[in-house]
N, C-alpha and C positions, 0 to 999 in steps of 0.2 A: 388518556395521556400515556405515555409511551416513557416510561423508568427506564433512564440508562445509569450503568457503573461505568467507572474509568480505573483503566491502572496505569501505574505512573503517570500519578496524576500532578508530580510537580514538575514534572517535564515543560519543555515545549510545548509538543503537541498536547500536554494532557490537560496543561492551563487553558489553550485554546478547546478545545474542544467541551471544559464546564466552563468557560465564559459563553459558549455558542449554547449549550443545553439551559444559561441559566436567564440568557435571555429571549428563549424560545419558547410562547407558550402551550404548545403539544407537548414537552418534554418535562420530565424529570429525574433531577439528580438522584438516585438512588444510595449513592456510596460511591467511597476516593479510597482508593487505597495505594501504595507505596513500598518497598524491600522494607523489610528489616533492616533497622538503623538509622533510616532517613530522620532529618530532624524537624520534617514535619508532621510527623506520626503524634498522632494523641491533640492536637489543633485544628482548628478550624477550618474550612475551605477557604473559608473569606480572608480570611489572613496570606492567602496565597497572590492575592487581586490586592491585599491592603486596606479592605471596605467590609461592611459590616458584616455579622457574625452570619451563616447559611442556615446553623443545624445541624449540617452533615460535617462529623469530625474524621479526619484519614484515618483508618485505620492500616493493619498490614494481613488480615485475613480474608486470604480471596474467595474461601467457600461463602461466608458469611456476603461477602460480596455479590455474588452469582446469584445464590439464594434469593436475593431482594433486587432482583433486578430482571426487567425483560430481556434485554440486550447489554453485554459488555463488549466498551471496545477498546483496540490494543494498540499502541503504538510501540512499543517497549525495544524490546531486543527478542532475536530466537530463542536465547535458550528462555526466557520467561515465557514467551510466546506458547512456546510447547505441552509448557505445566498446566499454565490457563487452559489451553486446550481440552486438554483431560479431564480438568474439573468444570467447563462449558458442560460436557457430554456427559458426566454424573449427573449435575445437578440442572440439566435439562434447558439450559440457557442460551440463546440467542447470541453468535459471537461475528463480531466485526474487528476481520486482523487487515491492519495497514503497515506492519512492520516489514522492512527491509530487511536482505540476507540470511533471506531462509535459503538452506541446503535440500538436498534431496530425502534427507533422512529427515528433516523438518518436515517439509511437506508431506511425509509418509505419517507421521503423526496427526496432522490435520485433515488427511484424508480417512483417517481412521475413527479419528472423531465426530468427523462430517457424519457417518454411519448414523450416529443417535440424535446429531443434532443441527441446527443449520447454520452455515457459516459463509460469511462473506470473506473472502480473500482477494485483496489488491496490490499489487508492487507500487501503487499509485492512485487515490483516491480523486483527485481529480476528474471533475468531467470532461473537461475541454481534451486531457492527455487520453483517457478511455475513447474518444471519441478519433483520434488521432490515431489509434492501436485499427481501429477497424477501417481507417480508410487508407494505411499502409497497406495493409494485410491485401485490400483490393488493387493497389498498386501494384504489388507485388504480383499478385495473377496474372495481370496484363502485360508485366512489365518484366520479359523472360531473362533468364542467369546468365543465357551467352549473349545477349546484347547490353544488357542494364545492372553493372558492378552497384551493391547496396553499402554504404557506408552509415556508421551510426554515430553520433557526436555526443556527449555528455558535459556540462558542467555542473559543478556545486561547490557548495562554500567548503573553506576549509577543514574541518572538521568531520567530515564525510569519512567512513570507511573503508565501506562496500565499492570495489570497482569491476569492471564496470556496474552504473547503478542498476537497482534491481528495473528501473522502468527502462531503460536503455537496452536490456536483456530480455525484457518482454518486446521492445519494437522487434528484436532480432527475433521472438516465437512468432510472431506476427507475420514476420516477412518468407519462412519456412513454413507459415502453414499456407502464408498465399502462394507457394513455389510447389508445397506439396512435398518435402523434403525431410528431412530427420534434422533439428535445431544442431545438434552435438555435432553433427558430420560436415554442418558447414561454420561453424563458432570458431569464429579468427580472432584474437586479440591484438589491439596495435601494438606492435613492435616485434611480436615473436618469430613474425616472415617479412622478409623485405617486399616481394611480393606476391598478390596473392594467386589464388588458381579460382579457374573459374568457378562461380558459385558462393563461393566461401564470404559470409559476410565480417565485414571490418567492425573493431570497433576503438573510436578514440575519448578517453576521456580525461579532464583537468580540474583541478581543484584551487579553488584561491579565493578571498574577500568572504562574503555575506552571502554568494547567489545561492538564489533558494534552488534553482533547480532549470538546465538550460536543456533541450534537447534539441536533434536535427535529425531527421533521416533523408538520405543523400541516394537517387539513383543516379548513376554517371553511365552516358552509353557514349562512342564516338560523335562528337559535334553537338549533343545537348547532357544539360543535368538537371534532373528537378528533384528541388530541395521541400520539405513540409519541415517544420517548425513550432515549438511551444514555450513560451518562456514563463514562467512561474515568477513573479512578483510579491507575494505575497502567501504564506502557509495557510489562510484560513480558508484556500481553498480547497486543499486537502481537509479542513473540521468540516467542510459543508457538505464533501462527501461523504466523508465516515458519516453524519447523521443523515443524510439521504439513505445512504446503504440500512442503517439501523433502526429505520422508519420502514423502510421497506421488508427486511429478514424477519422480523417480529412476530409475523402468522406463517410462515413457508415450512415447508418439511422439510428432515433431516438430509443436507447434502451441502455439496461446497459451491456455492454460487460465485459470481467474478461480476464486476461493474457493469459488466454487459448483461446481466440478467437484471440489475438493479436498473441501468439506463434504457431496458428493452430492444438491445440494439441484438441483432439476426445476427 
C-alpha cells in the first residue's frame, strides 16, 4: 500500500483528494497538514467530511509530514509549493504538484529539486485534458502557421486568478512544440493587439459562475476551422489524477516527470 500526505488539506482539492485516498484500498492516509493558523489544525480529518474520527490529526509540520509518507501531493499555491519542494528533496520523498501559477523562478526550484528526487508536475491532472495536450501538439505539426491561425479559449469559475489558466498556457507549449517554434516569440494575449501577425497564437479567457474548467483550442485557416474541446464538470477528476500520478512516481528516480510519462503517451 501506497502512503500518501496531503497539504492543504482543508482545501478543495485537499478534502477531495483524502476522500478519494480514504476510500481507496491501495492507499493510505499518512498525514494532513495545513499553514499555520488554520483552525483546523490539532483536529481530526474526519471532522473535515463530518463523519467519524480517522486517526490522523492535521497537523502544520511538513517535515514530520514527508518523513512518513511515500508520496506528497500539492495542490496549494506557488509560494508553498516551492518550500514543499525543498523539503521533498531532503527528506527523499515522492512529490505530485498540481498547483497552478508557477513562474519561471518556481519552476527553476522544482527543477532543482527534481535533481534528488522524483516529481510529477501538471498545470492539469486530468487525463482526458493530458491526452488533448498530445493530440494538439500533432495538429499543430500538420497544421502550418501561414495557413492555420491557433486560437485558445478558457473558462472558469469565478474565483480563478491565474490568467490565462496555466492549462490553457500549456495547449499554447503544445501548439509551438508541434510548430517547432520558441512558446514566448509567439505568446499573444487577447486584447493586447487588435490583430495578429502571423504565427503568434491568441489567447481568450472569462471568468463567471461555478465552471470548473472550459477549454478550446481553435485552428482557423480560410473556408474551414477545427475546433478540439474539453469541458470539466466535475474536480474529482483532477483527485483521480493526482493519485494515478502518485501510484505511479513511487518507485521512479530522481527527475521531473509530466502526465505524459504517468499516461505513457510518446
Amino acid at each position: 500500500m501506497v502512503k500518501i500526505g496531503i497539504v492543504g488539506c482543508t482545501g478543495r482539492m485537499g478534502k477531495m483528494l483524502i476522500s478519494e485516498i480514504l476510500s481507496d484500498e491501495r492507499l493510505i492516509l499518512s498525514g494532513a497538514i495545513e499553514q499555520t493558523g488554520n483552525d483546523f489544525i490539532g483536529r481530526d480529518v474526519g471532522e473535515i467530511f463530518g463523519c467519524k474520527r480517522s486517526g490522523i490529526v492535521i497537523g502544520n509540520d511538513a517535515e514530520v509530514l514527508f518523513t512518513s509518507s511515500d508520496v506528497v501531493v500539492d495542490f496549494t499555491s506557488p509560494k508553498t509549493t516551492i518550500t514543499y519542494a525543498t523539503i521533498a528533496a531532503d527528506m527523499n520523498t515522492s512529490y505530485v504538484v498540481g498547483t497552478t501559477g508557477l513562474t519561471m523562478n518556481h519552476e527553476t526550484v522544482l527543477h532543482q529539486a527534481s535533481s534528488k528526487v522524483a516529481i510529477v508536475r501538471a498545470s492539469n491532472m486530468s487525463i482526458g485534458i493530458n491526452l488533448m495536450f498530445s493530440l494538439v501538439e500533432q495538429m499543430a505539426r500538420l497544421l502550418d502557421s501561414k495557413n492555420y491561425d491557433a486560437e485558445i479559449f478558457e473558462m472558469h469559475h469565478r474565483y480563478k486568478i491565474d490568467s490565462p489558466s496555466g492549462t490553457a498556457l500549456e495547449f499554447g507549449k503544445a501548439i509551438s512544440r508541434g510548430r517547432n517554434v520558441k512558446f514566448d516569440d509567439v505568446l499573444e494575449k487577447n486584447g493586447s493587439k487588435l490583430m495578429r501577425k502571423v504565427g503568434d497564437i491568441g489567447f481568450a479567457s472569462l471568468r463567471g459562475g461555478d465552471v470548473v474548467g472550459d477549454h478550446t483550442v481553435v485552428f482557423a485557416s480560410d473556408g474551414e476551422r477545427i475546433e478540439i474541446s474539453h469541458k470539466a464538470s466535475s474536480r474529482q477528476i483532477f483527485t483521480k489524477g493526482a493519485i494515478r500520478a502518485s501510484l505511479w512516481v513511487v518507485d521512479k528516480p530522481p527527475g521531473l516527470y509530466s502526465m505524459n510519462d504517468v499516461l505513457g503517451i510518446a
